[in-house]
C-alpha positions in Angstrom: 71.7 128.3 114.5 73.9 125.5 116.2 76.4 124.0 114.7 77.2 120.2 114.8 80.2 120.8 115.8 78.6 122.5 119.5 77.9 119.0 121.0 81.0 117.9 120.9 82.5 121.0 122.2 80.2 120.7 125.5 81.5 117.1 126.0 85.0 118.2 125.4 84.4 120.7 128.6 83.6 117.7 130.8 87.3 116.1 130.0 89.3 119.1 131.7 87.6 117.8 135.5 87.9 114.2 134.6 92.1 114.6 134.0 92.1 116.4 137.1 90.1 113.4 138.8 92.6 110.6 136.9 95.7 112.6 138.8 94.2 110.7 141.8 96.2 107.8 140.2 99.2 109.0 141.5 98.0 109.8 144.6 96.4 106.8 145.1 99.8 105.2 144.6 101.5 107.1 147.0 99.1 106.2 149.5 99.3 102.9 149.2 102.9 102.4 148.6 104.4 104.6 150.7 105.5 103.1 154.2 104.0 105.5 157.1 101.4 106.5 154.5 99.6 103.5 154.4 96.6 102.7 156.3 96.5 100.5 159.4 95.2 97.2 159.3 91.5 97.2 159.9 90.5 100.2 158.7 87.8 99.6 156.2 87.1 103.2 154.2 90.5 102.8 153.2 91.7 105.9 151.0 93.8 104.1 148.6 90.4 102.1 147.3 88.5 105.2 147.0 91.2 106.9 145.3 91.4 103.7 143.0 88.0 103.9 142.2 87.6 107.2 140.9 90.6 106.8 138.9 89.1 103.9 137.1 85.4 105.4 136.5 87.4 108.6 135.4 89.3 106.5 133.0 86.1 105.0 131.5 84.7 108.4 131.4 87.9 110.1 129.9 88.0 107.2 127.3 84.1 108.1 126.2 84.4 111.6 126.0 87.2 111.0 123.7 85.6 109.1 121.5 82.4 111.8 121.1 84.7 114.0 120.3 87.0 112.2 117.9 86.0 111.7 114.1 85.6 108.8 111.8 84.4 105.9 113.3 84.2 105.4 117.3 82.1 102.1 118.0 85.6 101.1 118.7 86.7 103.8 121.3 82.9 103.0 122.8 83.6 99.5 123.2 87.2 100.2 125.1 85.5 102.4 127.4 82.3 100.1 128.1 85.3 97.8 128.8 86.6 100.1 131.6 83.7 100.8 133.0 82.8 97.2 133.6 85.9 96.8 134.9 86.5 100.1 137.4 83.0 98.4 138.4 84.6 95.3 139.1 86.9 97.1 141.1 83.9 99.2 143.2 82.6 95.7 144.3 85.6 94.1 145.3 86.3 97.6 147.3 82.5 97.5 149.1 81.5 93.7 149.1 84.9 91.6 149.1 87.4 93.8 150.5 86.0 94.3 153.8 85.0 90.9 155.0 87.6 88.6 157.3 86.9 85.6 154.7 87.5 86.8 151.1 86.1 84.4 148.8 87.5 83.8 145.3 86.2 83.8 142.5 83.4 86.1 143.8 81.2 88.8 141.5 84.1 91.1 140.7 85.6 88.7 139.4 83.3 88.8 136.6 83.1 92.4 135.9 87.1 91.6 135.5 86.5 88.7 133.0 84.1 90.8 130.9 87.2 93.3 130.8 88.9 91.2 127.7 86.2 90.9 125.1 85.5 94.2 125.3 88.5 94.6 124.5 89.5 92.3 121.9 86.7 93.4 119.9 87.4 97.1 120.3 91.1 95.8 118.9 89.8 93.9 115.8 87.5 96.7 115.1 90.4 98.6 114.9 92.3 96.4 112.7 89.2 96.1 110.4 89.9 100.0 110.2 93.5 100.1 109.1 92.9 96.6 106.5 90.1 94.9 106.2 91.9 92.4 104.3 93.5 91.2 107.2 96.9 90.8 105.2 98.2 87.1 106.9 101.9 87.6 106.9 101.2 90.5 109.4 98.5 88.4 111.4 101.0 86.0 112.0 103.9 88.1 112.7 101.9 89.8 115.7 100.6 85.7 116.4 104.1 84.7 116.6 105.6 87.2 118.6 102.8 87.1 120.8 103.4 83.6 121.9 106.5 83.7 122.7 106.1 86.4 124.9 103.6 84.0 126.3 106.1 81.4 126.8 108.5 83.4 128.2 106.2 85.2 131.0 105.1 81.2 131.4 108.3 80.0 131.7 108.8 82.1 134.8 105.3 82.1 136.4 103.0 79.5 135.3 104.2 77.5 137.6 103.1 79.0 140.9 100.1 80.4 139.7 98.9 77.5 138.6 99.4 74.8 141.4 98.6 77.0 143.9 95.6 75.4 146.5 92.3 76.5 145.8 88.8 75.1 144.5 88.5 74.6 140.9 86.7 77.8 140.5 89.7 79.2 142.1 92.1 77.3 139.8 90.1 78.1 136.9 89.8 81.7 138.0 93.1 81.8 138.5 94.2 79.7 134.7 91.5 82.0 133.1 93.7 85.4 133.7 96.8 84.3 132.0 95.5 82.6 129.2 93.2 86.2 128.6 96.0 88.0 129.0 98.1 85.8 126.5 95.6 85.9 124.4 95.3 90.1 124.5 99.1 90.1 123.8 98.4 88.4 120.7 95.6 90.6 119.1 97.7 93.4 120.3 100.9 92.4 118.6 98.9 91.8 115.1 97.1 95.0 115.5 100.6 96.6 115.7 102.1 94.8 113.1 99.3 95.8 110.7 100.3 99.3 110.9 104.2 98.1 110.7 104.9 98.2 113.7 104.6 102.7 113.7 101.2 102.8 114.4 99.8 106.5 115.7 100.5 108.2 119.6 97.2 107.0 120.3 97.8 103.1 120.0 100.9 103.4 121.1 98.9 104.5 124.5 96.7 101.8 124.4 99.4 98.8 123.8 101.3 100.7 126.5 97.7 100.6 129.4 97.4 96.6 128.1 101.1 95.7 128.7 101.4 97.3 131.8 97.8 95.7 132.8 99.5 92.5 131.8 102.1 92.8 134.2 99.7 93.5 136.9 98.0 90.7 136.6 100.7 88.1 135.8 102.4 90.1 139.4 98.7 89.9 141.3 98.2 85.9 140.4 102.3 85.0 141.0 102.4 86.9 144.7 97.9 85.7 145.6 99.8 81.6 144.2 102.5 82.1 146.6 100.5 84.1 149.6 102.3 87.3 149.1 99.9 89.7 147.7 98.8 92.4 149.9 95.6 94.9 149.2 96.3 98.2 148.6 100.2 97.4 147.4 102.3 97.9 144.4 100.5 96.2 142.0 97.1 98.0 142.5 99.0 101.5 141.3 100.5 99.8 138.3 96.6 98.8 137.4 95.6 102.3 137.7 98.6 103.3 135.8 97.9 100.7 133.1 93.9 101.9 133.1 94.5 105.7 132.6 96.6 105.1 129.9 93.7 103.1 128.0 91.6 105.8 128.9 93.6 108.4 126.3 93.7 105.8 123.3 90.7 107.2 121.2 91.4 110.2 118.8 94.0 108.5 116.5 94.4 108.6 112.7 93.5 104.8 110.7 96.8 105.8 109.3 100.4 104.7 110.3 102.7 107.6 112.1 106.3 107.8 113.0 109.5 106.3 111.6 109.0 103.6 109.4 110.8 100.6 110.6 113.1 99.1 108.1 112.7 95.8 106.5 115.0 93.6 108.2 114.0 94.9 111.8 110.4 93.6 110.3 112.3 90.1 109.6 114.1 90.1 112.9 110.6 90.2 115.2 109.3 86.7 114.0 113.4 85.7 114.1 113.6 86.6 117.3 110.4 84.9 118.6 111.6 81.8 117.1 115.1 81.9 118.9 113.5 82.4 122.4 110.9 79.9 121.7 113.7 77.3 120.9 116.5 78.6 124.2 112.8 77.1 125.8 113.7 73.7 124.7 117.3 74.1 125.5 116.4 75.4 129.2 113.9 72.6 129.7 116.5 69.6 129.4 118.2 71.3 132.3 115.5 72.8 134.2 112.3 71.5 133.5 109.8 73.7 132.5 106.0 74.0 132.8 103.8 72.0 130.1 101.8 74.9 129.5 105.3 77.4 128.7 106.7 74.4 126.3 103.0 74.1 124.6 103.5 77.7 123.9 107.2 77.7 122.6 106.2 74.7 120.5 102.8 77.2 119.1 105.5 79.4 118.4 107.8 77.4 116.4 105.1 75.9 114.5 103.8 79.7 113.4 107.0 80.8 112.9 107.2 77.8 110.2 103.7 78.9 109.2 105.0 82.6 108.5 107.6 81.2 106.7 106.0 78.9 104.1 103.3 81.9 104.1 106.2 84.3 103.1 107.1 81.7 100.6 103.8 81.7 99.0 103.4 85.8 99.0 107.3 86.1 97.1 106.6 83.6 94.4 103.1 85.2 93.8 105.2 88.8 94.1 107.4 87.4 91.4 104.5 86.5 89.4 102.9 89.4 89.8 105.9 91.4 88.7 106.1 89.1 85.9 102.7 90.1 84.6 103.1 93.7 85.6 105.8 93.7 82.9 105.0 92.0 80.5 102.0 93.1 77.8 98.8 90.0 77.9 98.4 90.3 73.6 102.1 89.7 72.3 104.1 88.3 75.6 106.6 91.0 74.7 107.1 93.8 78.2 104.9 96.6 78.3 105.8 100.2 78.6 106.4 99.6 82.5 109.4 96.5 81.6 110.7 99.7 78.9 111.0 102.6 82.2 112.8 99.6 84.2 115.0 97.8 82.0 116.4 100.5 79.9 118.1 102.4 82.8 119.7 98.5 83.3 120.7 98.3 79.7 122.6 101.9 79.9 124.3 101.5 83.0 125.8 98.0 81.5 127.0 99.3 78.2 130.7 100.3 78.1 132.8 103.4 78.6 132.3 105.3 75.0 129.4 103.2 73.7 125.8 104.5 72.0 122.4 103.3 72.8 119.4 102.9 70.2 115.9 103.5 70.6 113.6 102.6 67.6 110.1 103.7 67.8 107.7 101.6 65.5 104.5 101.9 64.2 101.7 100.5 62.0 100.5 102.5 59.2 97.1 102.3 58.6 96.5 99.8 61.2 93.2 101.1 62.0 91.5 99.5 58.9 92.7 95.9 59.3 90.6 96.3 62.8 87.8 97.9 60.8 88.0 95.5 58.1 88.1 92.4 59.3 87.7 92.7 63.3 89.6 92.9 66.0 90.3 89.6 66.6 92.4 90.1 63.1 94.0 92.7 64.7 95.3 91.3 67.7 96.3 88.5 64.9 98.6 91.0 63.1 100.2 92.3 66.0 100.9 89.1 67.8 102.8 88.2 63.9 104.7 91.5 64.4 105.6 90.6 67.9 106.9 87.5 67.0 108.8 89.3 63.4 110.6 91.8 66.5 111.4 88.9 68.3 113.5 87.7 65.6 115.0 90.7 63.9 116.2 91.9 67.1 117.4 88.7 69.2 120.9 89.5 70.0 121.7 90.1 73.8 121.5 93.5 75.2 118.4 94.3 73.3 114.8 94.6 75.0 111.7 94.6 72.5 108.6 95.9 73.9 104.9 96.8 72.8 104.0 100.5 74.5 100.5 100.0 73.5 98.4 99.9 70.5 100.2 99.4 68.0 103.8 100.8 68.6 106.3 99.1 69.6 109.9 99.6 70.8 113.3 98.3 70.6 116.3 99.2 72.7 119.9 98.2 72.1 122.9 99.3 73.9 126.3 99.6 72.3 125.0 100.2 69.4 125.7 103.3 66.8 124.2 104.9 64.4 125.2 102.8 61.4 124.0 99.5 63.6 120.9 101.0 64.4 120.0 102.0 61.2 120.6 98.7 59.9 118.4 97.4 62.7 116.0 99.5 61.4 115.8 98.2 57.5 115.7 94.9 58.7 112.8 95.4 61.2 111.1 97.4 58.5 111.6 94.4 55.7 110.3 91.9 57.8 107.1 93.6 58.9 106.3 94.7 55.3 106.4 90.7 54.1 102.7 89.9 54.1 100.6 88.6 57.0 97.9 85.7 56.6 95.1 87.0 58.9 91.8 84.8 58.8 92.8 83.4 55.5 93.2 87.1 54.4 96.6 88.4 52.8 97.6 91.6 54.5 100.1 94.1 54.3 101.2 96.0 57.0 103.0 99.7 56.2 105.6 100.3 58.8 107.6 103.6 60.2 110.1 103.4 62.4 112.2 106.6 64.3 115.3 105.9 65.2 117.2 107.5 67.8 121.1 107.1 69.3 122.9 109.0 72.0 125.9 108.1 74.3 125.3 105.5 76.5 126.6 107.1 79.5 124.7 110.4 79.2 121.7 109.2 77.6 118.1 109.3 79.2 115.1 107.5 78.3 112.8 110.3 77.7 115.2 112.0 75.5 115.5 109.1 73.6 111.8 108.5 73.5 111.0 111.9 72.1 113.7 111.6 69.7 112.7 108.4 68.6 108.9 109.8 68.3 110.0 112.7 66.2 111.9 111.1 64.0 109.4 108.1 63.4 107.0 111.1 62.7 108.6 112.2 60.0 108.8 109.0 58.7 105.6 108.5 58.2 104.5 112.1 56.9 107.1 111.6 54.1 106.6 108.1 53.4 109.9 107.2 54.7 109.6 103.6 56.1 113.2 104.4 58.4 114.6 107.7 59.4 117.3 108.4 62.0 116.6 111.5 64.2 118.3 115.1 63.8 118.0 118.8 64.7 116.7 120.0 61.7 113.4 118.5 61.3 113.0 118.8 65.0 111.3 122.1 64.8 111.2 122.3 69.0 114.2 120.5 69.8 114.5 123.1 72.8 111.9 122.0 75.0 109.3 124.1 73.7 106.8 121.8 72.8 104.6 122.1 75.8 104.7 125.8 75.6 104.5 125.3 71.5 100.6 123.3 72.4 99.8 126.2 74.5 100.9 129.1 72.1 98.5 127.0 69.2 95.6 126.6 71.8 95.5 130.2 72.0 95.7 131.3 68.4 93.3 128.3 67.5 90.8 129.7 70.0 91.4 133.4 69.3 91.0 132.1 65.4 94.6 133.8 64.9 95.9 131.0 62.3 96.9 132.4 58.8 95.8 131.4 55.7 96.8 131.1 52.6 94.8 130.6 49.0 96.0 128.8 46.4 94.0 129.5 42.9 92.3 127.1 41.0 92.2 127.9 37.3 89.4 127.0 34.9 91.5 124.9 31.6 88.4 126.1 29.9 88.1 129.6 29.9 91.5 130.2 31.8 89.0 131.7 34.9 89.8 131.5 38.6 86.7 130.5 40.3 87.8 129.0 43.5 91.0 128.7 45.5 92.4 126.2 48.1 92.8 127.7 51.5 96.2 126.1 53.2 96.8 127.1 56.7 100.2 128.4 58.6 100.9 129.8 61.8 103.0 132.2 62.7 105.1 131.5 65.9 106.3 134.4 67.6 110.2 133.5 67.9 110.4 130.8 64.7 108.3 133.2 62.5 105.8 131.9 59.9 105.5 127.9 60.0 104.1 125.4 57.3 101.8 122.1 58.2 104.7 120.0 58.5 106.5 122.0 61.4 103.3 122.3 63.7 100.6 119.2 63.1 102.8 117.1 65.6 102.2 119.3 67.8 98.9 120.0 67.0 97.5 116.0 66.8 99.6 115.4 70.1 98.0 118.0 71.6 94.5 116.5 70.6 93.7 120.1 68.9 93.3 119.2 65.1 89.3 119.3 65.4 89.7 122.9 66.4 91.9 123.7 64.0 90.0 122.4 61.1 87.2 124.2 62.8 89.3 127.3 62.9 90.1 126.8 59.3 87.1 126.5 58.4 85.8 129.3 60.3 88.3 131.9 59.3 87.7 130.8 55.6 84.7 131.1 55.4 85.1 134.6 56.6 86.9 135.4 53.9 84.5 134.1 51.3 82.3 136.7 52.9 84.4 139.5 52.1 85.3 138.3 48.5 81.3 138.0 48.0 80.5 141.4 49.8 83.0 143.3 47.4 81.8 141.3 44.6 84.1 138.6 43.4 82.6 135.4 44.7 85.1 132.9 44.9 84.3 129.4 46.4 87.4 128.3 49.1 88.2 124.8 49.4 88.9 123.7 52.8 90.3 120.0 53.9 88.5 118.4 56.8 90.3 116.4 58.9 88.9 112.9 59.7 87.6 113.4 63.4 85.4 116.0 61.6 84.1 114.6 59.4 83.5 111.6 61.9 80.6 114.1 63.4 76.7 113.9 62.2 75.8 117.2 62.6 78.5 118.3 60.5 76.0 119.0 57.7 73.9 121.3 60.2 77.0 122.8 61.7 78.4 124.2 57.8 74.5 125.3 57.1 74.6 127.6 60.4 78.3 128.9 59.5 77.2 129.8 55.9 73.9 131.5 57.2 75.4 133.5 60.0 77.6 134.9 57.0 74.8 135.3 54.3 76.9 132.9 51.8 75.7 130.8 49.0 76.3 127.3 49.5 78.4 127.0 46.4 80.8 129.0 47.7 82.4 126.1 49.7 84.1 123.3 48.4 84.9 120.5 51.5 88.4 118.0 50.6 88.2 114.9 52.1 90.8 111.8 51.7 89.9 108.3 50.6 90.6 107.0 53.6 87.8 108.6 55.4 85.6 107.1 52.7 86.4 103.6 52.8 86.5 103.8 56.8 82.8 103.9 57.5 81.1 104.1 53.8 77.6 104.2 55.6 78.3 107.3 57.8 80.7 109.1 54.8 76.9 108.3 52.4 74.9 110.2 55.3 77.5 112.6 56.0 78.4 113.6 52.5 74.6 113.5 51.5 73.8 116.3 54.0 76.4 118.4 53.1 75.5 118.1 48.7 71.6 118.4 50.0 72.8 121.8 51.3 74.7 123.2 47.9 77.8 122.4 49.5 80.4 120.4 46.6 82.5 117.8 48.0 85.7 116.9 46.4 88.1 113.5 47.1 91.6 114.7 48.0 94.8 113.4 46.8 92.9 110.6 44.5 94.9 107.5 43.6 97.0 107.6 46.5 95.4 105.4 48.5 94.5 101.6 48.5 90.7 101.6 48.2 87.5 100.4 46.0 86.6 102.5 42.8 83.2 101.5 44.2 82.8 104.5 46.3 82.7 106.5 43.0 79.6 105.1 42.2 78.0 105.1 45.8 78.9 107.8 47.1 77.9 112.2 46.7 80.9 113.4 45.2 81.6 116.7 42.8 85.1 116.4 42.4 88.4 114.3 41.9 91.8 116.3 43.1 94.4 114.0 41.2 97.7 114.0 43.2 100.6 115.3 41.9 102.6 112.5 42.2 100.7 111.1 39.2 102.6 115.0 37.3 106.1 113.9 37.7 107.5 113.2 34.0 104.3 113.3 32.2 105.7 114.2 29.3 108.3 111.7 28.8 106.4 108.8 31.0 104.0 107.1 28.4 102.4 105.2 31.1 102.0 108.2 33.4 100.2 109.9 31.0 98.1 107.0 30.3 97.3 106.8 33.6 96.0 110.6 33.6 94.6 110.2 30.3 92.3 107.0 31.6 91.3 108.9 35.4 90.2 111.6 33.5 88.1 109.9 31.4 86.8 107.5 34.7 85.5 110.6 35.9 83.8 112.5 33.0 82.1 108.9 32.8 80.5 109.8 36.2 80.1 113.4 35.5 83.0 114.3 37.9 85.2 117.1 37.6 88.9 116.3 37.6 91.7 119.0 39.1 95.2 118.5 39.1 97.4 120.0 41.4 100.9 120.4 41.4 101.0 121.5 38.3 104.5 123.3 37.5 105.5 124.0 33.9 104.0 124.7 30.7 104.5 121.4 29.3 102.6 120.1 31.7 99.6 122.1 31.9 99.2 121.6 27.9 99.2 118.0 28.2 96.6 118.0 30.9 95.0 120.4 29.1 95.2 118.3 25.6 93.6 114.8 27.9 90.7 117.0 29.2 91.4 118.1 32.6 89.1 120.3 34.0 90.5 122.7 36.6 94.2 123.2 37.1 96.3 124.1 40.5 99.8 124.5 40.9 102.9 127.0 41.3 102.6 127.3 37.3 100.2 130.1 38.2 100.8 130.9 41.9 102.2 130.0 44.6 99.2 130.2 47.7 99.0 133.7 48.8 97.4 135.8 51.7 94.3 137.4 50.8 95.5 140.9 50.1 98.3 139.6 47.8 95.9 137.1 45.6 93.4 139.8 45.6 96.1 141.6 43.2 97.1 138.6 41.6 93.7 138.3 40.2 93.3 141.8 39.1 96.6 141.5 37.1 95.6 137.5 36.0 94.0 137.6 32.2 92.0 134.5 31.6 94.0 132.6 28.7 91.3 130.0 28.0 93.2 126.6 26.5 92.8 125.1 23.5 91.0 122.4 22.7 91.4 119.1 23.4 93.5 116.9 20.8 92.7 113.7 21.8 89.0 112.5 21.8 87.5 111.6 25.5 84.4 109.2 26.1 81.1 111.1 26.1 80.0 111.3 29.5 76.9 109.2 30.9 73.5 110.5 30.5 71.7 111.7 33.8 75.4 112.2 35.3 75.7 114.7 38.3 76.5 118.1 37.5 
């Protein structure tokens, strides 16, 4: 079957005869150059006109074929060779019709075909510049406009003259004034095509500019010798049209694309300069030697472009420096964006002095998330416009650049200053953002932790100091910090690994590799272990077994904790199986992270994971957090309804930590309360801690709720939970959480030691309460 690309072959076949025909250029040159070559007057088949003639057709025909064959876009190349072929045409006529006769008359029909020439032309040339920007950028139109006329006024500085007085009709004279101006004209389209590909445009362009200035010459040479009644047929300038006509016939076949060295700015500068000072020594040389009106009109078109290009320059820096401006600079708080951080800091460095530190705070908004759920966004952009402005203010000393990187975290960078400076920065930025906000006549409190990071000025890197920053203000805001300064040892990958550390988790996620561990709950009752919480680790293979806090960075960074809860879940679930098939069935509690729990079929998805392992519903108990619940109360009702519809319990993780409604406990499906164990800490000496127990407990009796407690750690403890009702108990008091194997034989050797009963009287639970 033929290929599309067989056409084109054939026509390139037909350009091998048509070079050899163009080397009749040369030839036709020599011819009629040469003295002793050239004919004798009065012979009319002169060889130097046929010679001509095929050199020009085979042009046009060169310049077609090159086209066909060329890709992208060729009406252009088509038009530049329609444009040769009028004008070889032109030629033929003047060779058969005008050339032979005793009385030559001027203008006559050739004349035409050689007037048709130039908007062929030009519009082949603003095709072309449509190609390379269809924008037309001005400052480069009139760089090519400026230098164009005052070439113009040069070349009519030393011609226009003759050519244009010479005797003649007015055809003749206009014939004559017509050439010029075209070819003025040409230079200028020419020189703005160029300058649109910065002055480097491709081989093939080069070509072309090369065929038009050379034609130029030709003609500005023919019209200055026919003016002053020197011109003979068949002389020099008929070889350089030739020459100037084959080299237009190579132009097609070039990339849209700028080639070569790239000129450097100032020689860019120096064209329209230079245009400008010959276009002025004009002036100066007419005082003297008067000058053409037509050369002066041109140097004065010049001037008043160059002034054009100038104010137009103007115009494009101030909107560059506007532009920059807003490039830099973040639209919602005025502060500089994360681009104004990459370009300023490396200033800041470089400034500070021999021996000096530089700081990098990295802050961010706890819990930002539900002021924009809440009360909008609008309230958002509110709050974070109030902790631009706070920023501003704690940090306006000189040599400090405050910026917002997106969201909401922000930045601050000082140099020369140390550890003990920074630090202090860092309390006072983290006071004033935690003084309440008025948002939409709301009160609001924004939670704040900020990383802090400091390394020696002259060695220090933004990155390093970025990633730092980011680990430390992590660890902030896992352990409730508010400010901590960076340092090695809670920098689990402080080598480099953490790239390779996303990867390693990737894999052992996939492969469903990740440890776990089961904590037991124990019945206060009957002193039974029914259930146990399942905590994962992961075993790296140089840093050896990890807990949560030394891979979730890496984990959430990595955008990987869906698939791990979906691992964990997975892999504890399997477990259950096993305890079930060997006849202990022990429910396993697994946390679900919030983009989990975000899903709808996550109801449908635990239903097909507790078939495909034949496993009673009960036997899984789902943790969420409050703040899941008080996110999106209508999806958590739907969500949490499908999974209790199923069998599944649902239990409310680390209850009273957070800051929402106790009306959730009344709208919402829930089975559990898991009281945190901050609420532990001194019960028995804290009176009001142990009211505060006392009362949760009895809140969720009232709703027919169980209540665990976990953290639980010594025996005092555990008998006054046990004495205020608690239901279920979890801490290292019993065990520690264990691999499988190892709690399998912590069972067997565990002997139920059911409490006694309670000494203080509870409210009587609500009739009709769940179960």
């Amino acid at each position: 079957m033929p290929t599309t690309t067989e056409p084109r072959s054939a026509l390139a076949r037909w350009q091998l005869p048509l070079h050899a025909l163009l080397l009749l250029a040369p030839l036709a040159f020599v011819v009629s150059t040469v003295p002793g070559v050239r004919p004798q007057e009065g012979y009319v088949p002169l060889l130097d006109g046929v010679l001509n003639n095929l050199a020009y057709e085979s042009a046009a025909a060169i310049c077609f074929l090159r086209t066909a064959v060329s890709p992208g876009p060729r009406r252009a190349g088509y038009l530049l060779a329609t444009g040769l072929a009028v004008y070889g045409s032109g030629n033929v006529y003047w060779s058969l019709f005008v050339r032979p006769l005793a009385d030559q008359p001027y203008p006559s029909g050739a004349d035409l075909c050689f007037a048709l020439f130039y908007p062929a032309v030009f519009v082949a040339l603003i095709m072309l510049a449509r190609r390379r920007d269809g924008r037309h950028a001005g400052s480069l139109w009139l760089d090519g406009v400026v230098g164009a006329l005052a070439v113009g006024a040069v070349a009519a500085a030393a011609v226009i003259g003759p050519i244009v007085s010479g005797p003649g009709s007015w055809a003749a004279v206009a014939t004559t004034s017509a050439y010029p101006a075209l070819d003025l004209v040409l230079l200028l389209v020419l020189a703005a095509v160029l300058s649109l590909f910065g002055w480097r445009p491709p081989r093939g362009l080069w070509l072309l500019a090369a065929g038009l200035v050379v034609f130029v010459v030709a003609d500005m040479a023919y019209l200055f010798a026919t003016a002053t009644g020197t011109y003979v047929s068949g002389g020099i300038t008929d070889g350089v049209w030739v020459t100037g006509v084959v080299l237009m016939g190579f132009t097609p076949g070039w990339p849209p694309a700028p080639t070569g060295p790239r000129l450097p700015g100032w020689a860019l500068v120096c064209l329209p300069v230079l245009a400008t000072v010959a276009a002025l020594a004009l002036f100066v040389v007419d005082h003297g030697h008067p000058l053409h009106a037509v050369a002066i009109a041109l140097a004065a078109a010049t001037v008043l472009t160059a002034t054009a290009r100038l104010l137009f320059t103007f115009r494009e820096v101030t909107r560059l420096a506007e532009h920059r401006e807003l490039a830099l600079t973040d639209d919602l708080t005025g502060l500089g964006n994360r681009r104004a951080l990459y370009r300023g800091t490396p200033q800041l460095l470089a400034a500070a002095g021999p021996g000096e530190d530089a700081a990098l705070l990295l802050l961010d908004l706890d819990g930002f998330k539900e002021v924009n759920d809440s009360l909008g966004h609008q309230a958002g952009d509110c709050l974070l416009r109030d902790v631009a402005r706070r920023l501003r203010e704690v940090a306006a000393d000189p040599g400090t650049v405050v910026v917002r990187l997106g969201g909401d975290e922000f930045a601050i960078v000082r140099a020369g200053a140390g550890t003990a400076e920074a630090e202090a920065l860092a309390e006072r930025a983290h006071a004033a953002l935690r003084e309440p906000y008025a948002v939409q006549g709301v009160q609001v409190r924004a939670r704040t932790s900020i990383g802090v990071s400091v390394l020696p000025a002259a060695s220090a890197e933004l990155a390093t100091l970025l990633r730092q920053a980011d680990v430390a203000m992590y660890h902030a805001k896992t352990h409730h910090l508010g400010t901590f300064t960076y340092c090695e040892e809670v920098d689990q990958f402080a080598s480099g690994e953490r790239l390779e550390t996303a990867e390693l988790l990737r894999a052992d996620i996939a492969a469903r590799r990740l440890v776990l561990h089961y904590q037991p709950k124990v019945d206060v009752a009957s002193g039974a272990v029914d259930s146990v919480e399942a905590l994962v680790r992961w075993r790296h293979p140089r840093h050896g077994l990890l807990y949560p806090d030394a891979f979730l960075p890496a984990v959430e960074s990595a955008g990987l904790m869906e698939e791990l809860t979906r691992a964990v879940l997975e892999q504890a679930l399997d477990q259950a199986a096993v305890w079930w098939r060997a006849g202990r069935p022990l429910a396993v509690a697994v946390n679900l992270s919030a983009s989990s729990l975000g899903d709808e079929l996550l109801p449908d998805r635990v239903s097909a994971l507790l078939t495909a392992r034949q496993l009673p519903a009960r036997l899984l108990e789902i943790e969420i957090t409050e703040d899941f619940l008080m996110a999106d109360r209508v999806r958590a009702q739907r969500i949490l309804d499908g999974l209790r519809g199923r069998g599944v319990r649902v239990a409310v993780d680390d209850y009273g930590t957070g800051y929402s409604s106790l009306a959730y406990l009344r709208e919402l499906p829930i089975d559990d309360l898991k009281l945190d164990k901050s609420f532990l800490t001194d019960l028995v000496h804290d009176s009001r801690a142990l009211a505060i127990v006392q009362s949760t407990i009895m809140l969720a009796h009232s709703l027919g709720l169980r209540l665990v407690a976990e953290g639980v750690e010594d025996e005092v403890t555990r008998q006054e939970l046990a004495a205020a009702g608690c239901d279920v108990l979890q801490g290292w008091l019993y065990s520690k959480a264990l691999p499988a194997d190892e709690l399998d034989a912590w069972l067997a050797a565990h002997a139920p030691a059911p409490a006694a009963a309670p000494a203080r009287p509870l409210t009587a639970p609500l009739t009709g309460a769940r179960s």
